[in-house]
C-alpha positions as CSV (number, residue, x, y, z in Angstrom):
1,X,-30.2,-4.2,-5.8
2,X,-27.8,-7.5,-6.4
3,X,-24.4,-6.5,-6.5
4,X,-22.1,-7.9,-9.1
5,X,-18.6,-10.0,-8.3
6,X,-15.9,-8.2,-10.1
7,X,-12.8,-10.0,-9.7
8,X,-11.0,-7.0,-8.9
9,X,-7.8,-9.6,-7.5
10,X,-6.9,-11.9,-11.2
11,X,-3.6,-12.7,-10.4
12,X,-4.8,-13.9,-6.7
13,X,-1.8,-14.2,-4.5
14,X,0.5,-13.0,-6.6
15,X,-1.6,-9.4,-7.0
16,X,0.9,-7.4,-4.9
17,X,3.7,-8.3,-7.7
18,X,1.3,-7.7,-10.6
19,X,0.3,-4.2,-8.8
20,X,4.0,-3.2,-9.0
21,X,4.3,-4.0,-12.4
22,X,1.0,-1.8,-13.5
23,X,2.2,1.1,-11.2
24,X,5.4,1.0,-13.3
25,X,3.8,1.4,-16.5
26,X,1.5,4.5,-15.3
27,X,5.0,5.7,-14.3
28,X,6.3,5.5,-17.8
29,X,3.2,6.7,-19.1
30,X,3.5,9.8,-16.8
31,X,7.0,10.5,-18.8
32,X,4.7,11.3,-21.7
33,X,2.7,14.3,-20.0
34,X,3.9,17.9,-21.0
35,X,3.4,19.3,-17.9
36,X,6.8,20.4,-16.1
37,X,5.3,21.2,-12.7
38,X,4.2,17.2,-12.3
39,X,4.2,14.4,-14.5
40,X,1.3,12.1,-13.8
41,X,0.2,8.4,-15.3
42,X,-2.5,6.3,-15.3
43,X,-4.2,3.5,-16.6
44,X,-7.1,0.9,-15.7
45,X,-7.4,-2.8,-16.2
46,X,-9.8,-4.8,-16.2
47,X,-9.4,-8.3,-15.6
48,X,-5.6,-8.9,-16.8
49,X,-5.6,-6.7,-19.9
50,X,-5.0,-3.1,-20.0
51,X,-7.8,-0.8,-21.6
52,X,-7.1,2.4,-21.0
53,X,-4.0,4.8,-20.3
54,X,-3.9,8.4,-19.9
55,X,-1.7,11.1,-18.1
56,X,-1.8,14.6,-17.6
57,X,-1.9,17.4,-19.9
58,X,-4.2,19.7,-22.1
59,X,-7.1,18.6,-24.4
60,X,-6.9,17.6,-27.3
61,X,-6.7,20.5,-29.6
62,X,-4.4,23.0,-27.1
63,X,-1.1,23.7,-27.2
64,X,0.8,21.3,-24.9
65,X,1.7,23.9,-22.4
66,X,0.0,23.1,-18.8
67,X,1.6,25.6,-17.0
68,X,1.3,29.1,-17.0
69,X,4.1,32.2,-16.9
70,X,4.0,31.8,-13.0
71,X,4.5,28.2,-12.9
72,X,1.0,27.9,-12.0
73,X,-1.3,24.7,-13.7
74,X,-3.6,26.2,-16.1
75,X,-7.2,25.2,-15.0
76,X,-8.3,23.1,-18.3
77,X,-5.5,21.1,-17.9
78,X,-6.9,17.2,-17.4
79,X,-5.9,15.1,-14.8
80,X,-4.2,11.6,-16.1
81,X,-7.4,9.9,-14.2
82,X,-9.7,11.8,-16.4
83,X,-7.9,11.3,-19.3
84,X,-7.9,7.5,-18.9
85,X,-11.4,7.5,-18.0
86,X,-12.8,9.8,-21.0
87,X,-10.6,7.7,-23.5
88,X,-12.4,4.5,-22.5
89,X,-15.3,6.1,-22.6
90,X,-14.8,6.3,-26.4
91,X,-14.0,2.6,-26.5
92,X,-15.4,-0.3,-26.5
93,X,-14.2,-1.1,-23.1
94,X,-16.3,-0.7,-19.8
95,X,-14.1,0.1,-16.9
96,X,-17.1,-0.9,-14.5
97,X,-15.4,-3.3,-12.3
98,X,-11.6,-2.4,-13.2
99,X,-8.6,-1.1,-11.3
100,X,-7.0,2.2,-11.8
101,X,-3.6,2.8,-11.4
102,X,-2.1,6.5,-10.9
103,X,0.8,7.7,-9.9
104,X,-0.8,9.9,-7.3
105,X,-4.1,9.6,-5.4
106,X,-6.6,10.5,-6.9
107,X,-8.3,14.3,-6.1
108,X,-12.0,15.0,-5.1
109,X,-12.8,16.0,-9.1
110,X,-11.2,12.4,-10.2
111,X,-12.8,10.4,-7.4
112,X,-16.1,11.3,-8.3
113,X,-15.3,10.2,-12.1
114,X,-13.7,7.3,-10.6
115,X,-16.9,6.4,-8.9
116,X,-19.3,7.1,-11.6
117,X,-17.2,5.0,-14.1
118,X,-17.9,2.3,-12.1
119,X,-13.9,1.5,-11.3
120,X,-13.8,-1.1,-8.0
121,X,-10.0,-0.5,-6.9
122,X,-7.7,2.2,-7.4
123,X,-4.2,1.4,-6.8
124,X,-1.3,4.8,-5.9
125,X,2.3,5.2,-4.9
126,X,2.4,9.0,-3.6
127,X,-0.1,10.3,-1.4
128,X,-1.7,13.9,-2.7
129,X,-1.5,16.6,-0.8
130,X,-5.4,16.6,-0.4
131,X,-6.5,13.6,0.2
132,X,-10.6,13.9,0.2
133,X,-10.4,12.5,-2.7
134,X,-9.1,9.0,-1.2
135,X,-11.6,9.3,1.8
136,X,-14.6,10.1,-1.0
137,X,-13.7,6.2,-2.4
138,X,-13.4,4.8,0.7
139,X,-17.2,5.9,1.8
140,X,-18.9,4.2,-1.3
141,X,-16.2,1.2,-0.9
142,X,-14.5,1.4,-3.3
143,X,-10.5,-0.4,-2.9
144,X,-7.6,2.3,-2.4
145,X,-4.1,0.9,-1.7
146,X,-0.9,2.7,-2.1
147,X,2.2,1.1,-2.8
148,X,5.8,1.9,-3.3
149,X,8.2,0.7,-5.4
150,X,11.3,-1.2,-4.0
151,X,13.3,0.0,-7.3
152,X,13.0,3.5,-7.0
Protein backbone atom coordinates (compact mmCIF):
# COMPACT_ATOMS: atom_id res chain seq x y z
CA UNK A 1 0.00 0.00 0.00
CA UNK A 2 1.70 3.51 -1.13
CA UNK A 3 1.15 5.94 1.35
CA UNK A 4 0.16 9.43 0.33
CA UNK A 5 2.19 12.90 1.26
CA UNK A 6 -0.23 15.10 3.01
CA UNK A 7 1.34 18.30 3.75
CA UNK A 8 0.12 18.27 7.11
CA UNK A 9 2.89 21.42 7.94
CA UNK A 10 1.61 24.53 4.98
CA UNK A 11 2.91 27.27 6.71
CA UNK A 12 6.40 25.34 7.21
CA UNK A 13 8.43 27.16 9.77
CA UNK A 14 6.11 29.43 10.78
CA UNK A 15 3.42 26.32 11.73
CA UNK A 16 3.83 26.83 15.47
CA UNK A 17 2.33 30.53 15.03
CA UNK A 18 -0.36 29.42 12.54
CA UNK A 19 -1.29 26.56 15.26
CA UNK A 20 -1.94 29.22 17.85
CA UNK A 21 -4.00 31.14 15.69
CA UNK A 22 -6.38 27.89 14.70
CA UNK A 23 -6.43 26.90 18.49
CA UNK A 24 -7.90 30.35 19.08
CA UNK A 25 -10.62 30.06 16.78
CA UNK A 26 -11.79 26.45 18.16
CA UNK A 27 -11.68 28.53 21.45
CA UNK A 28 -14.12 30.99 20.14
CA UNK A 29 -16.02 28.43 18.51
CA UNK A 30 -16.24 26.56 21.88
CA UNK A 31 -18.09 29.91 23.32
CA UNK A 32 -20.96 28.82 20.99
CA UNK A 33 -21.63 25.32 22.74
CA UNK A 34 -24.62 25.22 25.25
CA UNK A 35 -23.20 23.08 27.45
CA UNK A 36 -22.39 24.72 30.96
CA UNK A 37 -20.38 21.96 32.46
CA UNK A 38 -17.49 22.45 29.47
CA UNK A 39 -17.42 24.42 26.52
CA UNK A 40 -15.52 22.68 23.73
CA UNK A 41 -14.26 23.83 20.00
CA UNK A 42 -13.04 22.37 17.10
CA UNK A 43 -12.25 22.62 13.70
CA UNK A 44 -10.07 20.92 10.84
CA UNK A 45 -8.04 22.36 8.03
CA UNK A 46 -6.87 21.10 5.43
CA UNK A 47 -4.11 22.66 3.64
CA UNK A 48 -4.53 26.50 4.74
CA UNK A 49 -8.34 26.77 4.59
CA UNK A 50 -10.71 25.87 7.14
CA UNK A 51 -13.48 23.20 6.32
CA UNK A 52 -15.06 22.33 9.08
CA UNK A 53 -15.97 23.64 12.69
CA UNK A 54 -17.98 22.12 15.37
CA UNK A 55 -18.30 22.17 19.27
CA UNK A 56 -20.12 20.45 21.70
CA UNK A 57 -23.72 20.13 22.24
CA UNK A 58 -26.93 18.11 21.42
CA UNK A 59 -28.15 17.01 17.81
CA UNK A 60 -29.60 18.71 15.78
CA UNK A 61 -33.28 18.53 16.62
CA UNK A 62 -32.96 18.50 20.78
CA UNK A 63 -33.33 21.03 23.06
CA UNK A 64 -29.92 22.70 23.74
CA UNK A 65 -29.64 21.48 27.23
CA UNK A 66 -26.45 19.05 27.63
CA UNK A 67 -26.64 18.62 31.07
CA UNK A 68 -28.91 17.00 33.18
CA UNK A 69 -30.71 18.04 36.81
CA UNK A 70 -27.47 16.63 38.53
CA UNK A 71 -25.06 18.51 36.49
CA UNK A 72 -24.30 15.32 34.77
CA UNK A 73 -23.64 15.36 30.57
CA UNK A 74 -26.51 13.72 29.05
CA UNK A 75 -25.15 10.71 26.98
CA UNK A 76 -26.38 11.88 23.30
CA UNK A 77 -24.69 14.88 23.77
CA UNK A 78 -21.86 15.11 20.64
CA UNK A 79 -18.48 15.87 21.25
CA UNK A 80 -17.18 19.16 19.23
CA UNK A 81 -14.73 16.44 17.29
CA UNK A 82 -17.67 14.57 16.13
CA UNK A 83 -19.56 17.38 15.33
CA UNK A 84 -16.79 18.75 13.01
CA UNK A 85 -16.18 15.47 11.60
CA UNK A 86 -20.04 14.57 10.80
CA UNK A 87 -20.49 18.17 9.25
CA UNK A 88 -17.77 17.55 6.73
CA UNK A 89 -18.96 14.59 6.11
CA UNK A 90 -21.95 16.29 4.55
CA UNK A 91 -19.65 18.55 2.60
CA UNK A 92 -17.77 18.55 -0.10
CA UNK A 93 -14.66 18.59 1.75
CA UNK A 94 -12.49 15.46 2.60
CA UNK A 95 -10.70 15.86 5.82
CA UNK A 96 -8.33 12.81 4.86
CA UNK A 97 -5.04 14.42 5.35
CA UNK A 98 -6.19 17.52 7.60
CA UNK A 99 -5.39 18.78 11.04
CA UNK A 100 -7.86 19.02 13.82
CA UNK A 101 -7.89 21.44 16.32
CA UNK A 102 -9.81 20.99 19.81
CA UNK A 103 -9.77 22.51 22.66
CA UNK A 104 -9.19 19.34 24.66
CA UNK A 105 -7.67 15.99 23.56
CA UNK A 106 -9.46 14.10 22.04
CA UNK A 107 -11.44 10.86 23.95
CA UNK A 108 -11.24 7.10 22.90
CA UNK A 109 -14.93 7.52 20.96
CA UNK A 110 -13.40 10.76 18.94
CA UNK A 111 -10.01 9.14 18.20
CA UNK A 112 -11.42 6.40 16.51
CA UNK A 113 -13.59 8.98 14.29
CA UNK A 114 -10.50 10.84 14.05
CA UNK A 115 -8.70 7.92 12.58
CA UNK A 116 -11.34 6.65 10.33
CA UNK A 117 -11.79 10.25 8.83
CA UNK A 118 -8.58 9.92 7.70
CA UNK A 119 -7.30 13.33 9.83
CA UNK A 120 -3.13 13.18 9.93
CA UNK A 121 -2.55 15.72 12.95
CA UNK A 122 -4.56 16.73 15.80
CA UNK A 123 -3.53 19.72 17.43
CA UNK A 124 -4.85 20.50 21.70
CA UNK A 125 -4.26 22.90 24.54
CA UNK A 126 -5.74 21.01 27.73
CA UNK A 127 -4.92 17.53 28.31
CA UNK A 128 -8.27 15.27 29.08
CA UNK A 129 -8.55 13.65 31.94
CA UNK A 130 -8.40 10.23 30.01
CA UNK A 131 -6.03 10.20 27.76
CA UNK A 132 -6.36 6.77 25.68
CA UNK A 133 -7.70 8.52 23.40
CA UNK A 134 -4.23 10.48 22.59
CA UNK A 135 -2.21 7.10 22.97
CA UNK A 136 -4.97 5.33 20.40
CA UNK A 137 -3.55 8.22 17.59
CA UNK A 138 -0.21 7.91 18.48
CA UNK A 139 -0.22 3.84 17.74
CA UNK A 140 -1.57 4.32 13.98
CA UNK A 141 0.78 7.60 13.83
CA UNK A 142 -1.16 9.87 13.61
CA UNK A 143 0.44 13.76 14.79
CA UNK A 144 -0.82 14.86 18.45
CA UNK A 145 0.75 18.08 19.80
CA UNK A 146 -0.58 20.17 22.60
CA UNK A 147 0.00 23.75 22.84
CA UNK A 148 -0.81 26.59 25.13
CA UNK A 149 -1.49 29.79 24.57
CA UNK A 150 0.84 32.65 25.76
CA UNK A 151 -2.35 35.08 25.99
CA UNK A 152 -4.36 33.29 28.26
Amino acid sequence: MVEKDYDIHPYKHRQPEFDKQYMRIAKIWAQNSYCERKKVGAIIVKGKMIISDGYNGTPSGFENVCEDENFKTKPYVLHAEANAITKVAKSNYSSEGATLYVTTSPCMECSKLIIQAGIKRVVFEEKYHDTSGLDLLGKVGVEVVQIKLDDE
